[in-house]
Backbone bond lengths (Angstrom), bond angles and torsions (degrees), N, CA, C in turn:
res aa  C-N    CA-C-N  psi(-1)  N-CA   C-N-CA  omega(-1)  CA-C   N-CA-C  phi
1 X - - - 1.454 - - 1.528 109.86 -
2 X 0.956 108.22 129.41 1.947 128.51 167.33 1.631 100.86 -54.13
3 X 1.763 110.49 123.29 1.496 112.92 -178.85 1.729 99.44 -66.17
4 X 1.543 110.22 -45.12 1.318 125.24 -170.38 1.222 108.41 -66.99
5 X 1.589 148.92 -6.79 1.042 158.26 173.12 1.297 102.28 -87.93
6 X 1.829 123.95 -58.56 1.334 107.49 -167.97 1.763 110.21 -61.58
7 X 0.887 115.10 -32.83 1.959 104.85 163.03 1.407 131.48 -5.20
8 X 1.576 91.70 -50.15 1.608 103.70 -153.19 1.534 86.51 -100.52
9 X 1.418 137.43 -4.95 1.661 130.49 162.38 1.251 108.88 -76.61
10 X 1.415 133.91 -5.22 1.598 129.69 -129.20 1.764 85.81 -149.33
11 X 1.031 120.49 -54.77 1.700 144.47 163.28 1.159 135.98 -54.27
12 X 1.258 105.20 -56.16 1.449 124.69 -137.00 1.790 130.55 72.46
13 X 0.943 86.72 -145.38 1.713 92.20 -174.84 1.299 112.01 -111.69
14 X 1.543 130.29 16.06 1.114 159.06 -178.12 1.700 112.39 12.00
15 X 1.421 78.50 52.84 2.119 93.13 173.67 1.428 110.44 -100.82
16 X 1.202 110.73 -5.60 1.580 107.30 -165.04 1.265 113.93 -149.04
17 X 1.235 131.05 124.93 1.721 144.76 -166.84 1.325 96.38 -22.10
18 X 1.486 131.33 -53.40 1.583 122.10 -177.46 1.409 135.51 -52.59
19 X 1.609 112.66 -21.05 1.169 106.39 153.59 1.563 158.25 -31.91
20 X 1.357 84.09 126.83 2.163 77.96 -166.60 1.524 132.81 94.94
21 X 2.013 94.28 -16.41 1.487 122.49 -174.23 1.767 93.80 -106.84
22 X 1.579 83.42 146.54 1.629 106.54 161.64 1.850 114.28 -17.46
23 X 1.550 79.38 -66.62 1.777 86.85 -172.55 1.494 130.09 -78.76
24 X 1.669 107.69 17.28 1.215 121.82 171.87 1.910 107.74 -66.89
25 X 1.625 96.13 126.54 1.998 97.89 -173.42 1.468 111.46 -47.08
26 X 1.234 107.53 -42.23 1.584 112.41 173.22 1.474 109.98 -32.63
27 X 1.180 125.39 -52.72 1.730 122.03 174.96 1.588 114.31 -70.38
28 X 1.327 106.09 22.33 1.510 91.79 170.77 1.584 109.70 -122.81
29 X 1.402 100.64 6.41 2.036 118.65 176.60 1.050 86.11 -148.12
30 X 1.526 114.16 93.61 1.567 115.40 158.38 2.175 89.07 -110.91
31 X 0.544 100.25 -58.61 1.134 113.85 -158.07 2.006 98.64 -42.93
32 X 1.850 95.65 -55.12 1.379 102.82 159.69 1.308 133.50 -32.14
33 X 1.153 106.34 -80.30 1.436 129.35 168.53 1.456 105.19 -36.16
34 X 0.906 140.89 -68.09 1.656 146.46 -167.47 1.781 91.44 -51.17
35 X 1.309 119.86 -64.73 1.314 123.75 -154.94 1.807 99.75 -64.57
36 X 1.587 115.09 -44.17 1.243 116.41 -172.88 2.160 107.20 -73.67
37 X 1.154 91.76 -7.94 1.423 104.98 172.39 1.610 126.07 -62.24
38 X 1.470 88.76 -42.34 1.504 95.07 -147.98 2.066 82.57 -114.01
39 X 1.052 98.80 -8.30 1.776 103.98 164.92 1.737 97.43 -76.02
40 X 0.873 156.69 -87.37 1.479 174.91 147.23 1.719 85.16 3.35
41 X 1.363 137.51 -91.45 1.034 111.98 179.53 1.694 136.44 -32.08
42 X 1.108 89.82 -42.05 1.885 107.33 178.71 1.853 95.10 -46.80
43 X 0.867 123.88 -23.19 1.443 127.67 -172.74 1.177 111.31 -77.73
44 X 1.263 127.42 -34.64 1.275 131.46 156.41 2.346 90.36 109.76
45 X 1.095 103.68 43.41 1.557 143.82 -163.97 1.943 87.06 -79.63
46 X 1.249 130.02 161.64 0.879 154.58 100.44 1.314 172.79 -30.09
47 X 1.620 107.05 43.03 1.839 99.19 -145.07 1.157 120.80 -75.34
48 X 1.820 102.87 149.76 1.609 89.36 165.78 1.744 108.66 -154.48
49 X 1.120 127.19 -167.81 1.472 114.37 175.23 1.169 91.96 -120.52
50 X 1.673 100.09 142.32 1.550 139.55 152.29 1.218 145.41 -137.08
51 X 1.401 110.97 123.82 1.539 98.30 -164.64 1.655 123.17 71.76
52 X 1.512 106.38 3.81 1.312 117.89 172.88 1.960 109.85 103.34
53 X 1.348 90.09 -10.34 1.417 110.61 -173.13 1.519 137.08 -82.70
54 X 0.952 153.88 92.50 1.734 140.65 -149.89 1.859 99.20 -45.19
55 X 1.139 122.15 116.71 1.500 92.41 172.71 1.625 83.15 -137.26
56 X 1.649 105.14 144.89 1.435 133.95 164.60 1.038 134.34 -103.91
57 X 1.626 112.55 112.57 1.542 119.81 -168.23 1.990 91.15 -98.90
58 X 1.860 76.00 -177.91 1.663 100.19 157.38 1.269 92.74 -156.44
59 X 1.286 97.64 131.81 1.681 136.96 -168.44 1.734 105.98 22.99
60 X 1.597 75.60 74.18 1.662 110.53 175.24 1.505 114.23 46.90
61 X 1.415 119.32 10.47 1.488 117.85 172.51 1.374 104.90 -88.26
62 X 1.588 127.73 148.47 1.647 129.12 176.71 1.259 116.30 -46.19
63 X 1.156 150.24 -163.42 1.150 142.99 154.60 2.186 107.21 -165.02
64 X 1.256 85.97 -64.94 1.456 112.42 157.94 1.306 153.27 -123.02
65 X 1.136 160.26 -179.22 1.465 151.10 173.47 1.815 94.81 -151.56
66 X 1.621 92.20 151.39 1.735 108.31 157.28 1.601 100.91 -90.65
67 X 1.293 122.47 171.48 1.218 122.42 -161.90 1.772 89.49 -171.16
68 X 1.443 103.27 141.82 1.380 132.98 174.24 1.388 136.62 -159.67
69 X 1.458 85.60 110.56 2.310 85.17 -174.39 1.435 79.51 -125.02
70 X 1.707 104.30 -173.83 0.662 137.47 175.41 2.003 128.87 -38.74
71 X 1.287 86.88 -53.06 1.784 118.82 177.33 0.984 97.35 -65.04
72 X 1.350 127.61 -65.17 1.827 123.14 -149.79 1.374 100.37 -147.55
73 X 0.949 104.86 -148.52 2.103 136.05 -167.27 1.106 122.80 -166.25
74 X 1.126 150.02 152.32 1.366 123.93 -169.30 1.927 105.36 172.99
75 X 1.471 93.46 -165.43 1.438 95.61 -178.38 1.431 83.35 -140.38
76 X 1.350 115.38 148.86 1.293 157.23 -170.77 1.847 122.05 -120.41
77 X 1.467 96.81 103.09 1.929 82.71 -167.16 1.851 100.82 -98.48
78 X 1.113 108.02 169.92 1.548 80.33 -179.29 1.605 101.72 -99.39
79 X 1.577 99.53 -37.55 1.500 90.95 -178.52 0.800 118.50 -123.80
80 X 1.840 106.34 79.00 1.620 141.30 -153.38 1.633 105.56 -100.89
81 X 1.283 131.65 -8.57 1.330 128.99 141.32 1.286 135.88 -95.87
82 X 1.143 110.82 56.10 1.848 146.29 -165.72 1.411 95.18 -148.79
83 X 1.294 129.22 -23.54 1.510 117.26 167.18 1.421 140.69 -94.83
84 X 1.132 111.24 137.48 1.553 126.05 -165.43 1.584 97.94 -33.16
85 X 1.290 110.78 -64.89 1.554 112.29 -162.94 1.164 121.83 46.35
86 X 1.480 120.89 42.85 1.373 123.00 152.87 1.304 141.37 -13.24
87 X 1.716 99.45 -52.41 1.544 114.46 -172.68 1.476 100.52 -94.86
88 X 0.962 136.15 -5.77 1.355 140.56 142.02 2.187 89.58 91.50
89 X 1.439 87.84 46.07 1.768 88.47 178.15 1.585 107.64 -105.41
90 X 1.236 137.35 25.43 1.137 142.61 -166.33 1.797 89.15 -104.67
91 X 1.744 105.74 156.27 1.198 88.16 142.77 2.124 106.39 -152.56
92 X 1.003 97.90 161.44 1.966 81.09 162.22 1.235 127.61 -80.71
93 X 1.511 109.31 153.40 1.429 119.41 -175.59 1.953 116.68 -52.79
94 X 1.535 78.35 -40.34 1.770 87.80 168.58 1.477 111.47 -170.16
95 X 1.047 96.54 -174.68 2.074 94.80 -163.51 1.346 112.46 -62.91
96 X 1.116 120.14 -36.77 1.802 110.81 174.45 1.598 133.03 -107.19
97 X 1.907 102.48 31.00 1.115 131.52 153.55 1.492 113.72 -3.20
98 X 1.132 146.24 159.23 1.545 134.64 137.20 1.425 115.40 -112.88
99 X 1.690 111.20 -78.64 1.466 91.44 151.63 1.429 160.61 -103.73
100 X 1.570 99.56 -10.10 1.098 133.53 -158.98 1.558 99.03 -68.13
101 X 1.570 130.70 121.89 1.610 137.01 157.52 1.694 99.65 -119.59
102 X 1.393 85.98 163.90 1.706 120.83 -157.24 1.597 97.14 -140.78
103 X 1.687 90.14 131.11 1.513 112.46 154.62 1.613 94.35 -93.52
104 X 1.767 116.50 132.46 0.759 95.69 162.76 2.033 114.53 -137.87
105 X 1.326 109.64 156.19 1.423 100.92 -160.98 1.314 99.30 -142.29
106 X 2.009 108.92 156.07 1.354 120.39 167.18 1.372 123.81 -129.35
107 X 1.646 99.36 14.72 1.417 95.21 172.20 1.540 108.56 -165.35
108 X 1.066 129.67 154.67 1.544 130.97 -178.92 1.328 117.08 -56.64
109 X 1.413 129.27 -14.71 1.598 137.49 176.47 1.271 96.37 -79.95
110 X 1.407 140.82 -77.35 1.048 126.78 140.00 1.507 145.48 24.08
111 X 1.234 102.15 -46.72 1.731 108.07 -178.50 1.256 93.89 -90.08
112 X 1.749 105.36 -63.20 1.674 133.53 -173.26 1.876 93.66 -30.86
113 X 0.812 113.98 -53.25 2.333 118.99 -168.57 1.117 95.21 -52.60
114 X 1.240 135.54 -29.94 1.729 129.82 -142.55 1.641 97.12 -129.18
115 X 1.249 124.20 -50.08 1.181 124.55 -170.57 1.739 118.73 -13.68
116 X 1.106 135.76 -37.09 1.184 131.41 176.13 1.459 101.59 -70.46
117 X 1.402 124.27 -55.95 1.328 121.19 178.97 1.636 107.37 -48.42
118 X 1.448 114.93 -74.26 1.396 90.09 -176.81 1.571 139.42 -43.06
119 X 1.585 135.61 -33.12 1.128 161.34 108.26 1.608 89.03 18.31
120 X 1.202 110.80 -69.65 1.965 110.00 -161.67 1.494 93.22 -67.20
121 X 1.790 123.33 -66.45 1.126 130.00 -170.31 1.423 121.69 -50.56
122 X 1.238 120.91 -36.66 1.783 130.01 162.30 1.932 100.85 -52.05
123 X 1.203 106.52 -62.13 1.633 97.36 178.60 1.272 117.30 -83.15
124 X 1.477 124.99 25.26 1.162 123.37 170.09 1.818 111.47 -97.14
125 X 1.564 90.39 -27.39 1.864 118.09 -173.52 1.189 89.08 -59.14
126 X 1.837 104.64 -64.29 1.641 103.51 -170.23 1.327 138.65 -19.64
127 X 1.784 82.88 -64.64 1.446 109.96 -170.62 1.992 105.87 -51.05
128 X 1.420 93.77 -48.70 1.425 90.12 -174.61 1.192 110.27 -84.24
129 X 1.521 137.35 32.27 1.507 122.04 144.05 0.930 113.62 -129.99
130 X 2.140 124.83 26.85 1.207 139.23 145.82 1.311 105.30 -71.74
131 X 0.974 137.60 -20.82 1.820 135.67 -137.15 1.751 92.65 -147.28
132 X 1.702 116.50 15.88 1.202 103.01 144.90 1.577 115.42 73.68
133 X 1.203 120.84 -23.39 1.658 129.31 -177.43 1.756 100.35 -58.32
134 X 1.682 92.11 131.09 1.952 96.60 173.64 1.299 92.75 -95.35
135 X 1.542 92.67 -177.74 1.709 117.59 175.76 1.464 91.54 -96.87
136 X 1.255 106.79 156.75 1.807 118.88 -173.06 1.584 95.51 -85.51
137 X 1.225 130.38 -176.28 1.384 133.98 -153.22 1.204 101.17 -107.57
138 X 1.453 105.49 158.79 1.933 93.16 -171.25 1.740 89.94 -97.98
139 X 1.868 123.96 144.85 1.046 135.71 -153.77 2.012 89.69 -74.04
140 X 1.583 104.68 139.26 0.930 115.93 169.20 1.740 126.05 -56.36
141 X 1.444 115.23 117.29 1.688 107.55 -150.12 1.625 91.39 -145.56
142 X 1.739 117.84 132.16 1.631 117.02 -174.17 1.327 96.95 -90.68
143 X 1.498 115.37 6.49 1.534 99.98 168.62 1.260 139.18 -52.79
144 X 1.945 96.22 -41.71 1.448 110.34 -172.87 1.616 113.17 -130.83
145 X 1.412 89.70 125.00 1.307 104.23 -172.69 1.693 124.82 -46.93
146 X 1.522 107.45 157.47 1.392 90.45 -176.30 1.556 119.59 -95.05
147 X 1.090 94.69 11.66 1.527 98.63 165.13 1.473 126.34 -94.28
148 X 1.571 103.76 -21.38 1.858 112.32 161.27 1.403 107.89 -62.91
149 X 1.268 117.82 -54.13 1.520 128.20 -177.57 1.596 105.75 -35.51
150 X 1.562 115.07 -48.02 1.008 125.32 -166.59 1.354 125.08 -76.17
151 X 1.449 97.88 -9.62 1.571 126.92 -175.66 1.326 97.59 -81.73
152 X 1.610 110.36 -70.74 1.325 114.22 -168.52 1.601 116.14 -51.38
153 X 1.320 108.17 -23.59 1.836 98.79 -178.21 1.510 120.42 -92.10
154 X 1.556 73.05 6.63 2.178 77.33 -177.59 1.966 92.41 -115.72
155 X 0.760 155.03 13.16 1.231 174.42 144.83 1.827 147.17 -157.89
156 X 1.811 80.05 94.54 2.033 97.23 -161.94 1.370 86.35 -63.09
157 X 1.344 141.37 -34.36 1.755 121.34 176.60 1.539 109.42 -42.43
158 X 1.406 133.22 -61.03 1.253 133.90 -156.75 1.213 98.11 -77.60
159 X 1.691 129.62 -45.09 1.254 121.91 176.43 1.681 120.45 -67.36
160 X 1.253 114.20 -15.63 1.566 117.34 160.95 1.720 99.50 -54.04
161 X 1.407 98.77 -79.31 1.596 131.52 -152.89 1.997 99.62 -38.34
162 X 1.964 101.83 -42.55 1.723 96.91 170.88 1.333 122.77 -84.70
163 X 1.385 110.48 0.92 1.772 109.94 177.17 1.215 99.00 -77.54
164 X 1.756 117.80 -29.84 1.496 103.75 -161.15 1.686 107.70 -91.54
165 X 0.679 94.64 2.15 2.063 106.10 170.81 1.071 122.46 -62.05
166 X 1.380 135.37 109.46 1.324 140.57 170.23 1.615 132.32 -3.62
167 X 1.209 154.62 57.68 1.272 159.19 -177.70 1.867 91.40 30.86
168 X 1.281 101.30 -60.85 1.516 87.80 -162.10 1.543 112.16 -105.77
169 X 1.460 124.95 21.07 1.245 114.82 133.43 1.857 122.25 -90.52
170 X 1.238 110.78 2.08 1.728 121.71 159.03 1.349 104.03 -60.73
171 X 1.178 119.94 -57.19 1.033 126.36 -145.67 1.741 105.52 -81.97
172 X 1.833 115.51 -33.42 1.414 103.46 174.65 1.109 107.32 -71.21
173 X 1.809 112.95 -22.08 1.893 87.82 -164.90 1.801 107.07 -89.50
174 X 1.313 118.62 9.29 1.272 134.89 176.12 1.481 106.15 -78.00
175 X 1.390 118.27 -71.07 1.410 122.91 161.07 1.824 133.04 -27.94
176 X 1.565 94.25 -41.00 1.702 125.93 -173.52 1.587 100.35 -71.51
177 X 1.400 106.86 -41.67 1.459 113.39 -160.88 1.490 115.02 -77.89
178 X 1.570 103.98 -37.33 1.873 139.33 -155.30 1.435 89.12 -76.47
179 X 1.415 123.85 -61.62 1.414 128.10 -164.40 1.145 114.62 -30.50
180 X 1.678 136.63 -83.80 0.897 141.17 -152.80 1.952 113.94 -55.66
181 X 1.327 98.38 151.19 1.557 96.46 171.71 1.413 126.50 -82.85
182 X 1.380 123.89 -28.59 1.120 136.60 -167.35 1.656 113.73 -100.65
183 X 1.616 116.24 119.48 1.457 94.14 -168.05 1.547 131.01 -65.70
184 X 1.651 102.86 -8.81 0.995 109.28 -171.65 1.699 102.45 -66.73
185 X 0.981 124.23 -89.14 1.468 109.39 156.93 1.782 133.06 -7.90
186 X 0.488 125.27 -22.82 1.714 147.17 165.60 1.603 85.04 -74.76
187 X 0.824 108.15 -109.36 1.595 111.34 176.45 1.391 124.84 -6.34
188 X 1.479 128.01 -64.17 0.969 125.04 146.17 1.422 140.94 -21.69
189 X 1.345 117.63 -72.60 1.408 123.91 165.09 1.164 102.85 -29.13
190 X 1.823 119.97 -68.46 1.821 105.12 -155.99 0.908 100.38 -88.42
191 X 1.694 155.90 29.88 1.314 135.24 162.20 1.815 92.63 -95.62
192 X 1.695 116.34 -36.72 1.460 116.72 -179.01 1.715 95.85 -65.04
193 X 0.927 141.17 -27.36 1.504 137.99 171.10 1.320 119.50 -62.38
194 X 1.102 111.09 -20.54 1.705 110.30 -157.51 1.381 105.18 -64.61
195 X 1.406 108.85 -50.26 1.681 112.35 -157.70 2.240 93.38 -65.11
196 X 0.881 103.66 -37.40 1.603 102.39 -178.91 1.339 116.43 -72.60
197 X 1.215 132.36 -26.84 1.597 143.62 176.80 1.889 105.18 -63.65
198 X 1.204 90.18 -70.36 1.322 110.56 149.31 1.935 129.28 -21.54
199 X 1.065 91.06 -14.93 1.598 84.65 -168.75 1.753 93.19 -142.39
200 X 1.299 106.94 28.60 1.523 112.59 -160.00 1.373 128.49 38.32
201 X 1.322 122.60 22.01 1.552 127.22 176.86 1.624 112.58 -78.25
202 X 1.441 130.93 142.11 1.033 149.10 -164.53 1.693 110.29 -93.06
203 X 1.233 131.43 143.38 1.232 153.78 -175.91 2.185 100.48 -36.07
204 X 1.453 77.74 -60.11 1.816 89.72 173.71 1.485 132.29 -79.69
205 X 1.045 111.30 -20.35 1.843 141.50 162.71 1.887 103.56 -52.99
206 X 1.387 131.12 -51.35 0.908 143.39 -162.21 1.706 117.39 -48.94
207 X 1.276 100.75 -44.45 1.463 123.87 -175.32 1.761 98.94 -41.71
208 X 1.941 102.17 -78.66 1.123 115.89 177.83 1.487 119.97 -36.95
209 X 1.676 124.46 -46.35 1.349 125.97 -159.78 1.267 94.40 -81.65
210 X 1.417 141.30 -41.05 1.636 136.48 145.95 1.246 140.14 1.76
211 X 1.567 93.55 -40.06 1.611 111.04 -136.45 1.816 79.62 -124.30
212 X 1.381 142.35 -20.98 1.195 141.14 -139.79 1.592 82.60 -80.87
């Protein structure tokens, strides 16, 4: 086990004022988290922290992440639409996902039903970032700026955290982001966004949580 990993069981992921406190989400999948922990190691996995996050490579490439909001807990593959998913237990973070799939869970019975499956699906990840296979390109779209794009590949947490956002809070902070002419500004906006995306709060929501 990664010393710098156990932190973020004990912590959290210390992105957000709740850290370290009672009411950090992390204390509401302890029990989860531990079990989906030590499943991911069983793989013979890699740990390390990123982004505040447990994430497990093989030979230092991503492979997986633990993951915790509010809703669930889960495991995070990165190049989780490269998998068979037969049993059709995957799901996306949100509807216009590209690659990123999620185990996702709210209770230890839950994990316990599947556990063999995940077990296969962890060495299924492997396999495909032994054997070198990319993810295909995400389709060229003027929706989203290229400076979000740029966001999302430098942090799959935040790019999880806006897939899972409501169609039409995507869409204000898409609009919010697009406007400006200058990228520097572009830039701006979504780094001032982050901490709210992050916490599933909406473009128009912000004012109030400001103001609390």
């Amino acid at each position: 086990m990664n010393k710098s990993a156990d932190n973020f069981f004990i912590n959290g992921c210390g992105r957000c004022s709740l850290g370290g406190t009672p009411a950090c989400k992390i204390h509401l999948w302890e029990q989860e988290l531990d079990l989906l922990r030590q499943l991911i190691l069983d793989s013979g996995l890699t740990e390390e922290c990123k982004w505040g996050f447990p994430c497990y490579t093989y030979q230092s490439k991503n492979v997986v992440m633990l993951t915790a909001f509010k809703a669930y807990c889960g495991i995070s593959f990165f190049k989780g639409s490269l998998l068979k998913d037969d049993a059709n237990l995957l799901r996306k973070p949100g509807p216009n996902a590209h690659v990123a799939r999620l185990f996702k869970f709210t209770s230890v019975d839950e994990i316990v039903q599947i556990e063999e499956a995940i077990r296969n699906y962890l060495q299924e990840a492997i396999d495909i970032e032994k054997s070198g296979k990319k993810t295909p390109p995400r389709e060229a779209t003027e929706s989203i700026p290229e400076e979000l794009e740029q966001q999302f590949e430098e942090d799959p947490i935040f790019r999880e955290a806006f897939e899972a956002l409501t169609p039409g809070r995507q869409r204000g902070y898409l609009i919010h982001f697009s406007q400006p002419k200058q990228s520097k500004t572009r830039t701006s906006r979504i780094e001032k966004s982050v901490p709210f995306i992050l916490k599933g709060i909406g473009l128009n929501d912000q004012y109030k949580f400001k103001n609390k």
